[in-house]
Steps between C-alpha positions, in 0.01 A plus 500: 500500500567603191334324159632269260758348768646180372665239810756273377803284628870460314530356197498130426300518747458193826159392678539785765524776217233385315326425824561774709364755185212353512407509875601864491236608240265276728589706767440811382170372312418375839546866656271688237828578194420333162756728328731202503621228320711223580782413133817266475826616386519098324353183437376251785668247584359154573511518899272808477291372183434232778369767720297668243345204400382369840348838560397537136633808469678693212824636473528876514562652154874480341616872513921558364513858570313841679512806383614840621311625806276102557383452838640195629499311821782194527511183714765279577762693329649854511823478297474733152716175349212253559179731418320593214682688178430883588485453886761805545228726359169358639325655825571250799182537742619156729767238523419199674800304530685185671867594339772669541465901403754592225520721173149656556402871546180691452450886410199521701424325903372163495353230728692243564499176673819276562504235726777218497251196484500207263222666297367793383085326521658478917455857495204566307347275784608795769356732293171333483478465836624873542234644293236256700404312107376207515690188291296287249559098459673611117736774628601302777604157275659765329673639758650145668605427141730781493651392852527171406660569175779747636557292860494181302269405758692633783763334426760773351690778735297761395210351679441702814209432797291728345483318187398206649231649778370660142470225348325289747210837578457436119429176502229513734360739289555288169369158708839334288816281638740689433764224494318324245425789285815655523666204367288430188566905429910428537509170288261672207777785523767194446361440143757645289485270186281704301767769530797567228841539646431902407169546692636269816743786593244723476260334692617696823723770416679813655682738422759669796712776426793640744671812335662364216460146499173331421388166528182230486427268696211272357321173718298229444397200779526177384468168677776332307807750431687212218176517275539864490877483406469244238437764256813701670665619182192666381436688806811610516485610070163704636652645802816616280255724199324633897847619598567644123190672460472635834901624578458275779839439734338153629233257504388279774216223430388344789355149446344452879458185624171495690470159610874508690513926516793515306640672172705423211588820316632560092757817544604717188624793454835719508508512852385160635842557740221724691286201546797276609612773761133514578478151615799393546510271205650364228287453165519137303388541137343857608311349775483489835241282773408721818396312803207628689469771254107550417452897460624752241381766735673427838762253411649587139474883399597629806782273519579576165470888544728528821743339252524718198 
């Protein structure tokens, strides 16, 4: 292994990301490597400040960029678009990833890990049990946070059987119901009135890019969609100076509906007639509701991408 390797997920970074970094440089503590060191690529939001706190654990140090040559290792993303600034010229040593693979290359072989699970801490469990290392109480809680967080407690599509049998081997590890857990981590993640109409689109962020045409599409869960869009016309005055500063083509927020699994979403952009083809929709006042509609990953940007 080589020294100095930093393990981070995507930028405005989720509860798996931030999760899933650390439980890798537990792993490799765990097998005898202290070369590592878990960073973010953002701050944390409240769902995994939740996490953090019940552990009593710090976040991993803020890092914006790497430099020329940096030994990295990433989790739960692989896309150039959502990583770290300088990510074309860093050394990629491992990917450990739940998405889809697109605009990433490496100059040198790699290990890499790509499963299509819920979560990205789902694998890190088959690697534990792989390498024969044991899992602590702490990097277990950790671990069923992350599942819970990106299955919405197995209720989204993404969710797969493996997810769930996971989950449940963690729990009798962590000696926690995971029901009850799982749904004070989701409603502390629904706390979003601390947040300006600038940071809420940011809260969950990312970036896709298909040749020419890129776009965002940013989520957060809520348990009532209306108090989200009574401040509408700001959110849409923040998403707008996004588009502008970024070149972007479009702009999806997803306001998710956790309680009912269902989304609202505020569409801008030059070529919102990709989201209406998309889903077969017409926008009202730039928005558009989207029944059964719960993940960005399965349900939206794939939709969205087949479309452009």
């Amino acid at each position: 292994m080589e020294t100095n390797v930093i393990i981070f997920g995507h930028k405005n970074p989720d509860t798996d990301s931030i999760c899933s970094s650390i439980v890798r440089q537990r792993l490799a503590n765990k097998m005898g490597v202290n070369t590592v060191k878990a960073v973010r690529l953002g701050n944390i939001n409240k769902e995994t400040e939740y996490v953090l706190n019940y552990l009593g654990i710090e976040a991993p140090e803020y890092i914006e960029k790497v430099e020329e040559g940096q030994p990295v290792m990433l989790v739960d993303h692989n896309e150039f678009s959502q990583s770290v600034d300088g990510i074309e010229n860093a050394k990629i040593l491992e990917v450990i990833d739940h998405h889809r693979i697109a605009n990433f290359q490496t100059a040198e072989p790699l290990y890499y890990i790509a499963r299509p699970y819920g979560c990205t801490s789902t694998i890190l469990f088959e690697i534990f049990k792989q390498e024969n290392v044991e899992i602590d109480r702490e990097t277990a809680i950790l671990m069923i946070s992350a599942i819970v967080s990106d299955t919405l407690l197995f209720k989204s599509p993404t969710c797969t059987p493996q997810d769930i049998y996971v989950a449940n081997e963690l729990a009798k590890i962590a000696n926690i119901d995971i029901n009850k857990y799982g749904l004070e981590l989701l409603k502390a993640g629904t706390d979003l009135s601390d947040f300006t109409p600038s940071e809420l689109i940011n809260i969950d962020c990312k970036e896709f890019v298909e040749g020419n045409f890129k776009f965002q599409v940013a989520q957060v869960n809520t348990a009532c969609i209306e108090d989200v869009l009574k401040d509408k016309e700001n959110i849409e005055n923040a998403i707008n100076t996004v588009i502008s500063n970024n070149n972007l083509n479009l702009f999806v927020f997803l306001i998710t509906d956790i309680i009912n699994s269902n989304s609202s979403c505020i569409v801008l952009g030059n070529n919102t007639n990709v989201f209406e083809k998309a889903f077969n929709t017409n926008l009202e006042n730039n928005t558009a509701f989207l029944e059964g509609v719960v993940s960005r990953k399965k349900q939206v940007a794939p939709v969205l991408l087949k479309n452009i």
